[in-house]
C-alpha positions as CSV (number, residue, x, y, z in Angstrom):
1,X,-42.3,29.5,18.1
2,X,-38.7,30.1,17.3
3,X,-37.7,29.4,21.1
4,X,-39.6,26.3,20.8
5,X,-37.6,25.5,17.8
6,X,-33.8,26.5,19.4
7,X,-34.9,24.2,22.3
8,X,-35.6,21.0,19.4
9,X,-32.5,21.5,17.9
10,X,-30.3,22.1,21.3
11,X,-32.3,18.9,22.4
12,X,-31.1,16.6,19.3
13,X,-27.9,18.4,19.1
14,X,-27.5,17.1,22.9
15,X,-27.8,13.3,21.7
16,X,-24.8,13.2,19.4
17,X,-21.5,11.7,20.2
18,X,-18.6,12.3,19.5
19,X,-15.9,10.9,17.7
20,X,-13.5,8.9,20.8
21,X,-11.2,7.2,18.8
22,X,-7.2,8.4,17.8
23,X,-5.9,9.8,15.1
24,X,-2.4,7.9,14.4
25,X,0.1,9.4,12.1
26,X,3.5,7.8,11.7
27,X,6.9,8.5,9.1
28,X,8.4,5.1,8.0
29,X,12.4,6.1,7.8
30,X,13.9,5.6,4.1
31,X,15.0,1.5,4.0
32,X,12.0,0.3,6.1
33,X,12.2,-3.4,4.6
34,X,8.8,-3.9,1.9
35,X,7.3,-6.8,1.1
36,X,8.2,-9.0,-1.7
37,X,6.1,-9.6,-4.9
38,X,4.0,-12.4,-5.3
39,X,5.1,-13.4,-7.9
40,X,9.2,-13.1,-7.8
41,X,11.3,-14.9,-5.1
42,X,12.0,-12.9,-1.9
43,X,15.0,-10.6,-2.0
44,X,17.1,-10.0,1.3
45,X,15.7,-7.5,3.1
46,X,12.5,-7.8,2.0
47,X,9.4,-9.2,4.3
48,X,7.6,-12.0,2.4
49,X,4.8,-11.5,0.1
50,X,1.6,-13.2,2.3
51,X,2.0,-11.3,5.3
52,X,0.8,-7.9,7.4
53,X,1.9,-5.7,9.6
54,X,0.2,-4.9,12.7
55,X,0.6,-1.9,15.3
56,X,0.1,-2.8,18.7
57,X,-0.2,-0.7,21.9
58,X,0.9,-2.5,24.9
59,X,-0.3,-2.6,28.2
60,X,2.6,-2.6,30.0
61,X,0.9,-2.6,33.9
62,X,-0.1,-6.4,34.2
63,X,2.8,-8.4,34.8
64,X,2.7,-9.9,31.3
65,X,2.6,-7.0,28.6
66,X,-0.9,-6.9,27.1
67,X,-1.0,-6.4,23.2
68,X,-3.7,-4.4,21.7
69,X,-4.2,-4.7,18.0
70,X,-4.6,-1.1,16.8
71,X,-4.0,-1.5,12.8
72,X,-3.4,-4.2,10.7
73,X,-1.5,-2.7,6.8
74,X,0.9,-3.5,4.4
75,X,4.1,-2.0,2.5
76,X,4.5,-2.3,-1.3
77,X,6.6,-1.3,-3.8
78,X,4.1,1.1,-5.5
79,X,4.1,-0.8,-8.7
80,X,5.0,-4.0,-9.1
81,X,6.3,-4.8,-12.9
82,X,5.4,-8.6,-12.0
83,X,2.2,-8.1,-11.1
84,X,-0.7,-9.5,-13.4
85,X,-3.0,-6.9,-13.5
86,X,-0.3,-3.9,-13.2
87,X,-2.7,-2.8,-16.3
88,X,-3.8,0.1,-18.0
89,X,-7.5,1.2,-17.3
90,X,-9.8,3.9,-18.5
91,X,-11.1,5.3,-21.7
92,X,-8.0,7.5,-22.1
93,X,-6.0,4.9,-22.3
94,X,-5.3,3.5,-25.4
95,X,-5.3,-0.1,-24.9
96,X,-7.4,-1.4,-21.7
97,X,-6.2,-4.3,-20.4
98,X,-2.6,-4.0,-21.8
99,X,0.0,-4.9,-19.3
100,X,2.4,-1.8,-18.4
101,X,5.5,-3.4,-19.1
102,X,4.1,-4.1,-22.9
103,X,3.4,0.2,-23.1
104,X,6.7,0.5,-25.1
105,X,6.4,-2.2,-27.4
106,X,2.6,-1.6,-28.5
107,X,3.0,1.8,-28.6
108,X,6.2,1.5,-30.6
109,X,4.2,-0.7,-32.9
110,X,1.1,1.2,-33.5
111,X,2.9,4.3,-34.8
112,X,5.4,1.7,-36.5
113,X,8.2,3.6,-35.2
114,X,11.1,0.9,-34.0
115,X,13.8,3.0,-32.9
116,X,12.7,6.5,-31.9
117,X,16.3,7.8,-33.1
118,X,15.7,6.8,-37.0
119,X,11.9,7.5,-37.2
120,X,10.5,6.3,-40.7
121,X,10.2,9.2,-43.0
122,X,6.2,9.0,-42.7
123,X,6.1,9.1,-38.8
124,X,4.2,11.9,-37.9
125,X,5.2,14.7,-35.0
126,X,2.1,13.6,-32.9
127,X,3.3,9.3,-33.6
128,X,7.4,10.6,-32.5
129,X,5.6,12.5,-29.3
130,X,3.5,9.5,-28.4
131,X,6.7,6.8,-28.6
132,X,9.1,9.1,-26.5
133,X,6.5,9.7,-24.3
134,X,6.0,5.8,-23.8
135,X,10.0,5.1,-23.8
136,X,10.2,7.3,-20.6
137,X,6.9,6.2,-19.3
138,X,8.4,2.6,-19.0
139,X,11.7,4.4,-17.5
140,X,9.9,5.8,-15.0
141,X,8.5,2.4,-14.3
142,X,11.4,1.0,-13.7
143,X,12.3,3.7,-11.0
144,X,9.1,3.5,-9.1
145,X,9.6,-0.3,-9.0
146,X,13.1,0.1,-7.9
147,X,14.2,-2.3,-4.9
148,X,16.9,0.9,-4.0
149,X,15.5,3.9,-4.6
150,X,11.3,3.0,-5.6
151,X,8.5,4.6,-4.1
152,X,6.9,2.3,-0.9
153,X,3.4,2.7,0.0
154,X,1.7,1.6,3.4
155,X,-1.7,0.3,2.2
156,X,-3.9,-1.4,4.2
157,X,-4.2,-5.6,4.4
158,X,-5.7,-8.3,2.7
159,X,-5.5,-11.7,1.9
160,X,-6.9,-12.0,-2.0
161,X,-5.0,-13.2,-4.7
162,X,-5.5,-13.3,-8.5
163,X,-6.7,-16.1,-10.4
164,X,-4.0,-18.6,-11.9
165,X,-1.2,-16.8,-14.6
166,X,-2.1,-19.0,-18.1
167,X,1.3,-20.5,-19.9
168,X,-0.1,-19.0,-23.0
169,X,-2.4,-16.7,-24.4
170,X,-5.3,-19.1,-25.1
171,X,-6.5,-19.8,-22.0
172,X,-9.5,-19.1,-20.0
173,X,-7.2,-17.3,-17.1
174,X,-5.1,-14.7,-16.4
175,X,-3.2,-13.9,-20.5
176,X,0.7,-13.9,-19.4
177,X,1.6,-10.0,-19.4
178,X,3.4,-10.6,-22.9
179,X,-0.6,-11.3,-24.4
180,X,-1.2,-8.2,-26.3
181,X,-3.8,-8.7,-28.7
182,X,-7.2,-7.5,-27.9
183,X,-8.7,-10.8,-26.8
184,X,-6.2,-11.0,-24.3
185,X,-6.4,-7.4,-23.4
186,X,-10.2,-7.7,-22.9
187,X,-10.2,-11.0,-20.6
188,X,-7.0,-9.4,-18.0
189,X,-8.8,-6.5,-17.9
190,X,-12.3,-8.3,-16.9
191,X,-10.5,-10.6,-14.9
192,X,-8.3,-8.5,-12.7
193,X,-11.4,-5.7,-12.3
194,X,-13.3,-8.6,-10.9
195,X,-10.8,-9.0,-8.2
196,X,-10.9,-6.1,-7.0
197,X,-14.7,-6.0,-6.8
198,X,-14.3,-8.9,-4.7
199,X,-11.8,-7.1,-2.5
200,X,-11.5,-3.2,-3.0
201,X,-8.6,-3.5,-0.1
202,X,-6.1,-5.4,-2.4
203,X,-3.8,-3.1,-3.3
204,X,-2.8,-2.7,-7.1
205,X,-0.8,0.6,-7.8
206,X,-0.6,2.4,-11.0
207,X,2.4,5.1,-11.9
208,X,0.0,7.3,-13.7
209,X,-1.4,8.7,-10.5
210,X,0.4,7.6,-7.4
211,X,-1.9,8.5,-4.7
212,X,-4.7,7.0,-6.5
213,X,-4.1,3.2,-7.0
214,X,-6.2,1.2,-9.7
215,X,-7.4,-0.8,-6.2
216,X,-6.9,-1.0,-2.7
217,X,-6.9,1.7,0.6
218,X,-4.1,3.8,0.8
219,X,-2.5,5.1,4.2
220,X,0.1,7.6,2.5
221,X,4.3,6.3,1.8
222,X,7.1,5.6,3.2
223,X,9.4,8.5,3.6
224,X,12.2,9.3,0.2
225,X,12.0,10.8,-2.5
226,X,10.4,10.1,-5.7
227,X,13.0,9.0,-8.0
228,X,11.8,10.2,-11.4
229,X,11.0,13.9,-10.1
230,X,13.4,14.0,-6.5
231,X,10.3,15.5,-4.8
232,X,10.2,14.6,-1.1
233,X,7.4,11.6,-0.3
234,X,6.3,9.9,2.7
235,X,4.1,10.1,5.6
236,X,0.6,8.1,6.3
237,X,-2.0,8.3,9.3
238,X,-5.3,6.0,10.0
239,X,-8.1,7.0,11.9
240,X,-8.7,4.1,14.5
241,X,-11.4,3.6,17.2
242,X,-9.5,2.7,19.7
243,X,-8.7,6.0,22.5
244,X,-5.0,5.6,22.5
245,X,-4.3,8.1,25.7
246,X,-3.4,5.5,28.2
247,X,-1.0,3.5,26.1
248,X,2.7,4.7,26.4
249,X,4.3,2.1,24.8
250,X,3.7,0.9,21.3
251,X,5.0,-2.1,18.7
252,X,5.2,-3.0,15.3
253,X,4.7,-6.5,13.9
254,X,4.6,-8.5,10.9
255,X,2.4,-12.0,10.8
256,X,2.1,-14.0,8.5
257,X,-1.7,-13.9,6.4
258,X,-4.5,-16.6,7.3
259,X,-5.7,-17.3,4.3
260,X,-7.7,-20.4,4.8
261,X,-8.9,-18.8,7.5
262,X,-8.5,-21.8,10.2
263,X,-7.9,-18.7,12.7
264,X,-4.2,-19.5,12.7
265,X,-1.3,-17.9,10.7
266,X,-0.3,-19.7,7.6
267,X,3.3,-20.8,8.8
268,X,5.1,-21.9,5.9
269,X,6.5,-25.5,6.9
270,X,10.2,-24.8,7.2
271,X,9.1,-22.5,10.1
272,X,9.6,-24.7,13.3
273,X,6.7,-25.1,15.7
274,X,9.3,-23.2,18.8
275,X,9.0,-19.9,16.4
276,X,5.4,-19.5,15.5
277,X,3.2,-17.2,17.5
278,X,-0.3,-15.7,17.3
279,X,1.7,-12.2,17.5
280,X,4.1,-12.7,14.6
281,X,8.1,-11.2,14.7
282,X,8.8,-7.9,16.1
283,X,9.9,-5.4,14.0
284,X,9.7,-1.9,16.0
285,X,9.6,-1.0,19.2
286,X,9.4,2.3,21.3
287,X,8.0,4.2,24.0
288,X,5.9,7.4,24.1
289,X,7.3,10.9,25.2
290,X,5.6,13.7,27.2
291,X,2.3,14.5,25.2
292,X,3.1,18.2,23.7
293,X,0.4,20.4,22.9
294,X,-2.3,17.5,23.5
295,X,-0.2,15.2,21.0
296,X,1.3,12.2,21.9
297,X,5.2,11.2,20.3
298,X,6.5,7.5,20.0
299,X,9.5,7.0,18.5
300,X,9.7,3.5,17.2
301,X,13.4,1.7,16.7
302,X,14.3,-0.9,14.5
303,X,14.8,-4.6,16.8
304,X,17.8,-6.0,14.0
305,X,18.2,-2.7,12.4
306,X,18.6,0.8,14.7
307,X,19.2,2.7,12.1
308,X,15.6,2.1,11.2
309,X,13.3,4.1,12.8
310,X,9.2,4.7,12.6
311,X,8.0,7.9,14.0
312,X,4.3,8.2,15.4
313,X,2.3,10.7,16.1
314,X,-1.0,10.0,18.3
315,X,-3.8,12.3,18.3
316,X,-5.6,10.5,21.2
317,X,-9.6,10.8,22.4
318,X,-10.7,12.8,19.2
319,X,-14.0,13.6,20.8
320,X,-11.9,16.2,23.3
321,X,-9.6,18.3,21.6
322,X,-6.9,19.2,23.7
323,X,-4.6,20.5,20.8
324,X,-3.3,23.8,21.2
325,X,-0.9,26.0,18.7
């Protein structure tokens, strides 16, 4: 009976596959260019806001290189201050809905406490606590956000937006982030959480806990340092179906979004016709080295920039492991 049994179970264990896709890990080099905020104008430097980045492995023995779309992602600031529904969430929160760059004031105002360095005689230890905790909250805020030294996270890509910003705070929209009575609180909140239901790949950081965003897939950062602690960041990896051993050669792109979904990128119109593509504008580009240990090496350079540099590791055909130590 037991032999009979063994034999089953070698039998079904017989008829599973294995996994034959790649693991792809990769370091983005300190200054790799983010994308801008929807909702301020484009800084130099910065990729616009409605666009992805794709990683391609090219086929490089036909006598036109062959692109193959491996990952489509995006690079953010990790918060973004402008952002309508940068919000707090949660029942440990003390105000759901409120906008983060209004922490400060509220808090300042609930414990009635103006200036933290001339409390009123009545403040309580626990009220001066809670207002110089929110004063360096929002300064650590303002460092995450940073366009110098802020933390960037790879996240992956979507096209969703939020509804319409309202000019004031009675609307029926999104309340302007200065909105901070409850009402207003209560209707961002619903609204934004909404969005995200409809797309849990929009990406919406939070700086209470930066590896867990308040929406959106995370691949890991962009390599630095975290500017309110100095604590070394970066690296990100996806798990892809694609077997990557054959590639040796490998690009990065950015494109912009489609949107409307007519199957075509949505060129804004002071692109001319001659520079639109289906593929986008290079960014990086590299070639493999000799696999080591069963892991394949790309070192990706910068086209405008060399001193930028993206750094991939490949492990290839994940269903035969050919990694040794």
């Amino acid at each position: 009976m037991k032999r009979q049994a063994l034999l089953a179970v070698a039998a079904l264990s017989g008829c599973v596959d294995g996994f034959q896709g790649s693991n792809v890990q990769f370091d983005f080099a300190q200054g790799t260019p983010v994308q801008a905020s929807a909702y301020t104008p484009q800084k130099p430097n910065q990729l616009p806001a409605n666009v992805s980045l794709r990683l391609y492995a090219v086929d490089e023995s036909t006598t036109r290189n062959a692109l193959y779309e491996v990952q489509r992602f995006e690079i953010h600031r990790i918060v973004d201050l402008s952002s309508p529904c940068f919000i707090d969430v949660g029942p440990h929160v003390p105000h759901p809905g409120l906008h983060v760059s209004e922490f400060q004031k509220q808090i300042q105002a609930d414990d009635m406490i103006p200036d933290i360095a001339n409390p009123p005689t009545t403040a309580t230890e626990q009220q001066k606590i809670d207002v110089a905790t929110a004063i360096q909250r929002q300064n650590n805020v303002a460092l995450l956000a940073s366009d110098v030294n802020g933390i960037a996270i790879v996240s992956g890509a979507s096209t969703a937006t939020y509804p319409a910003i309202d000019a004031n705070c009675n609307g029926s929209g999104l309340p302007p982030p200065s909105c901070t009575d409850d009402a207003s609180n209560k209707r961002r909140l619903d609204l934004c959480q909404a969005s995200w239901k409809k797309d849990a790949v929009m990406f919406e950081g939070t700086d209470r806990v930066l590896t867990s965003p308040l929406n959106g897939v995370t691949y890991g950062m962009v390599d630095g340092l975290n500017p309110v602690n100095f604590g070394p960041v970066g690296g990100a990896q996806f798990f892809v179906d694609t077997n990557l051993e054959r590639f040796t050669t490998y690009a990065i792109y950015w494109q912009y979004d489609d949107a409307d979904g007519d199957g075509k990128p949505d060129y804004p119109s002071t692109v001319p016709a001659d520079q639109r593509s289906d593929t986008g504008t290079l960014l990086y580009y590299g070639h493999t080295s000799m696999a080591t240990r069963g892991v394949i090496h790309a070192h990706l350079t910068g086209v405008t920039n060399s001193q930028l540099a993206v750094e991939l590791a490949i492990f290839a055909n994940l269903g035969s492991d050919s990694v040794t130590f």
